[in-house]
N, C-alpha and C positions, 0 to 999 in steps of 0.2 A: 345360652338363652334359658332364663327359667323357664320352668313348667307349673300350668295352675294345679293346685291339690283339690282334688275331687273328695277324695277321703282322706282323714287321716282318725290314727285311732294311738292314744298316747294312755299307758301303761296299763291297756285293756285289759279287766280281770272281772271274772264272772265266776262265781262259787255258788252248784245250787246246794240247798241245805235239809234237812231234814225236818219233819212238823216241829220239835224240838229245839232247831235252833243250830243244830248240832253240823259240823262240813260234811257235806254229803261226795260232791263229786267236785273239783275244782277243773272246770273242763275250757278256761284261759286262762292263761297267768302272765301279767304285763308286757301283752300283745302291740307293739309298736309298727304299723305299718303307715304308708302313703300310696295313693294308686291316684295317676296322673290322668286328666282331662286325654280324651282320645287314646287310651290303650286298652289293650283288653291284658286285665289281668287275673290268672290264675292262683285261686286257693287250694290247695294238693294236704293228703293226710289221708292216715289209715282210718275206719270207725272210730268214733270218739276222739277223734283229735280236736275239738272245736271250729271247723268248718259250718258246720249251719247255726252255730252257737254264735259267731260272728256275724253269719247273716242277718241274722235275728234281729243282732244290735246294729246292724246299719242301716237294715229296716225300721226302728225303731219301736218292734215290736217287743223288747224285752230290754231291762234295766241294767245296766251293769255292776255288779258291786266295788267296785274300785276301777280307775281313771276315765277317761272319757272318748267319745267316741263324736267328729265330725262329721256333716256331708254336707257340701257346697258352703261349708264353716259356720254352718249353725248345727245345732241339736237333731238328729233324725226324728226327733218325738215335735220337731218343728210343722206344724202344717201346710206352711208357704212351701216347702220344699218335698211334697209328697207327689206335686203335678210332674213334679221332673224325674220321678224316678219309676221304673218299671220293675217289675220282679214275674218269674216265670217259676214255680215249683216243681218239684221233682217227679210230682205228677200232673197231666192237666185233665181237669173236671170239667167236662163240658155235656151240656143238655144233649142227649143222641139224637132227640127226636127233632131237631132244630137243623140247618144247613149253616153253612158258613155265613152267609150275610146275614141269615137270623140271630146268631151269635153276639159278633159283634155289632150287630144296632143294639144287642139287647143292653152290652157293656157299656156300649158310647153312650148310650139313654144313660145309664148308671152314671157315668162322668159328665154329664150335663153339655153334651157336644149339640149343637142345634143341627138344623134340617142339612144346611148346607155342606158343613162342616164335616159331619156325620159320615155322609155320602163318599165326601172327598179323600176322608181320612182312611174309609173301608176301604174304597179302590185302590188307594196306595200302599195300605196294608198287604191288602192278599198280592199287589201285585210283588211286593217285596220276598214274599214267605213261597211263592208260586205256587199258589193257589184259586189266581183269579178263575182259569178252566173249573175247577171244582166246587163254584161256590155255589152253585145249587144242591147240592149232594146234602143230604143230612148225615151230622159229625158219625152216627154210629156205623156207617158204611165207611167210614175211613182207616187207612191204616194206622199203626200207629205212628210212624213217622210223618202220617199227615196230623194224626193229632196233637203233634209235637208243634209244628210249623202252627194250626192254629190257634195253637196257645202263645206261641211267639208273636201271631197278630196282635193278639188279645191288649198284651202287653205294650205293643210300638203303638196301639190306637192313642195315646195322648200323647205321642211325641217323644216321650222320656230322652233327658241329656245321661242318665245314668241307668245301664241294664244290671239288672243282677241274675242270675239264671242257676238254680241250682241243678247239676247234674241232666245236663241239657239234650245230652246224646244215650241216655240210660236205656237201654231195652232195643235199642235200632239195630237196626240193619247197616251195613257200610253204604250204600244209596243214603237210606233213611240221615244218615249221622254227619254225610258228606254234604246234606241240604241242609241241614243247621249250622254248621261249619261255615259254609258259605253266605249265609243269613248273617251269621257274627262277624264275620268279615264284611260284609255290605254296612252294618251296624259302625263299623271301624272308620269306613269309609267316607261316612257321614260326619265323623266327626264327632259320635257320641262315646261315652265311656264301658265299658264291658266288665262286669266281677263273674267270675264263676267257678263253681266247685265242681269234678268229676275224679271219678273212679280210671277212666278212660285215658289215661297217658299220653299215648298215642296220638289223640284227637286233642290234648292239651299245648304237646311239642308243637303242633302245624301250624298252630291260632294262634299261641299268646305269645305276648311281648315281653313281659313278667311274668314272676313264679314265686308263691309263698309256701314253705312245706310247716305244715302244722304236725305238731305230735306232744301226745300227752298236755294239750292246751297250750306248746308252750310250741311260739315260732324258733325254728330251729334253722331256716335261712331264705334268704329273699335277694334275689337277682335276677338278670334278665336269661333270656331260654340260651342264648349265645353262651354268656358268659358261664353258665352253669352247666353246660355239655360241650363245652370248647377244653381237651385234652393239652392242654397246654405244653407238656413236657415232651410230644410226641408232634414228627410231622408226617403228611401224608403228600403224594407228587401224582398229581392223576393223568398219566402219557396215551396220545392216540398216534396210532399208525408208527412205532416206534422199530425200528429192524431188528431182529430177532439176537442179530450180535452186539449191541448195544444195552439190550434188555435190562444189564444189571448194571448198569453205569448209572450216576449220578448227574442232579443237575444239570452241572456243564458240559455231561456227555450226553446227555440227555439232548441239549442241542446240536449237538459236533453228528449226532446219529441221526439225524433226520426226524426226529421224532415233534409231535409236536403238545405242548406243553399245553394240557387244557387249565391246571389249578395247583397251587400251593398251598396249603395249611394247613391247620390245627386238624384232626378226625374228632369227631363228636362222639360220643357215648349215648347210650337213647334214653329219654327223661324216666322210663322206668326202670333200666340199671342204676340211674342216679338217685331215683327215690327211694328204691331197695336199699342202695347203700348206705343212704343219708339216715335212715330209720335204722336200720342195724349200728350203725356207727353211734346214734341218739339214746339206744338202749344200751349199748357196752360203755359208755360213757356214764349212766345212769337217773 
C-alpha cells in the first residue's frame, strides 16, 4: 500500500556565499529525502552537517540555491500550508511573568482562534503536554522540562498535520526528556507527522521510525531504526529457565532441555555505535 509524501526534498542544495559572491560554506549538497504521513522521522548529524539548514528550508524560511523542496506538494514558502505545520525551536521563549493559559491565549489571539475555539484548543493542549495541573503557575517558576512541554503546547494550538521539533529533549533531565518522548509518541498516535533533529541518540533509537544521517551537507544514509541496527550476519537465542546441562546446546537442544525459548534474531547495535561509525567510515572515504 502506498504512503502519502508529506515531504519530499529532490536534489536539495543550499550554498551560503560570501558579500562577494564568492562559496562560502556548501552546508547541502543534493539532499534527496521523503518522510511519510504519520511517522516520526529522525534527522541525525555532527554540527554543521545541515540539520537545521534543512529545517529552514521546510519551513520556508530560507531559499535554496539549487533543487527543490515539497510539503504537502506545494512550495513551503506556500501560505495555504503554514496552518498545518508547527515548528518548536531549540529553545522556548516564553513571557515569565505570564502562566500557562496566559501564554497560549496570547498565541491563539496571534492565530486568530475565536472565544470558543480558543478555550477548547488550550484545554486539550495542556492536557496533552501534562500540564493542565500547572496552568496557573507563571512560565518563570517552571522547570525546564516544563518549559519544554509548554512550548510543545504552543505549537499543537492550531492542530498542525506536520511537527518539526528541533532538538526537543536538549538540556533535560531523563523525567524531563521521557515527557517529550511521550508527547511525540501521542503526536504519532494521532496521526500527525513528526521531523526532528537531536544530539540525543538514545531518545532518537526509542521514537523514530526512520533515520537520515547528515554529514558534511551531504546525506549519507536513510533507513528505518530496524533496519539500520538489525546486525544481520549475527544471531542472538534469548533462553529462560534453561538446565544448567543443557546451557550450551543449541536450538534443538535448547528444546530437548527444557528450556524455554523466549526469542530468535538479529542483536541490534545502539543508534550511537552506528552513528560513530557511519561518520568515521563518511570521512575515510572522503
Amino acid at each position: 500500500m502506498s504512503r502519502n509524501v508529506v515531504v519530499r526534498t529532490i536534489d536539495l542544495t543550499k550554498v551560503y556565499r560570501t558579500f562577494w559572491g564568492k562559496t562560502h560554506v556548501r552546508a547541502l549538497d543534493k539532499v534527496n529525502l521523503e518522510v511519510y504521513e504519520g511517522e516520526i522521522f529522525a534527522l541525525l548529524g555532527p554540527n554543521g552537517s545541515g540539520k537545521t539548514t534543512t529545517m529552514k528550508l521546510l519551513l520556508g524560511i530560507m531559499f535554496p540555491t539549487k533543487g527543490k523542496v515539497e510539503v504537502f506538494g506545494k512550495s513551503p514558502r506556500d501560505v495555504e500550508i503554514k496552518k498545518d505545520i508547527g515548528f518548536m525551536p531549540e529553545e522556548s521563549y516564553l513571557y515569565r511573568f505570564l502562566n500557562a493559559d496566559e501564554t497560549l491565549t496570547f498565541y491563539a489571539n496571534l492565530m486568530g482562534l475565536d472565544r470558543t475555539e480558543r478555550k477548547r484548543r488550550i484545554d486539550e493542549v495542556l492536557e496533552t503536554v501534562g500540564l493542565t495541573e500547572a496552568r496557573r503557575r507563571r512560565t518563570r517558576e517552571y522547570s525546564k522540562g516544563m518549559s519544554r512541554r509548554i512550548g510543545m503546547a504552543q505549537v499543537l494550538l492550531k492542530d498542525p498535520k506536520l511537527v518539526i521539533l528541533d532538538e526537543p529533549t536538549i538540556g533535560l533531565d531523563p523525567m524531563g526528556a521521557r515527557e517529550i518522548k511521550d508527547v511525540t509518541l501521542e503526536l504519532k498516535r494521532r496521526g500527525k507527522t513528526v521531523i526532528l533533529s537531536s544530539h540525543l541518540l538514545a531518545d532518537v533509537q526509542d521514537i523514530c521510525d526512520r533515520i537520515a544521517i547528515l554529514h558534511r551537507g551531504n546525506l549519507v544514509t536513510t533507513d528505518s531504526v530496524e533496519n539500520l541496527l538489525t546486525i544481520e550476519d549475527t544471531w542472538e537465542i534469548v533462553v529462560r529457565n534453561l538446565r544448567e546441562d543443557t546451557r550450551r546446546r543449541v536450538e534443538q537442544v535448547i528444546r530437548e532441555g527444557g528450556g524455554e525459548l523466549q526469542s530468535i534474531g538479529h542483536p541490534r547495535e545502539s543508534l550511537e555505535s552506528l552513528f560513530l561509525k557511519t561518520i568515521k567510515e563518511k570521512d575515510i572515504r572522503g
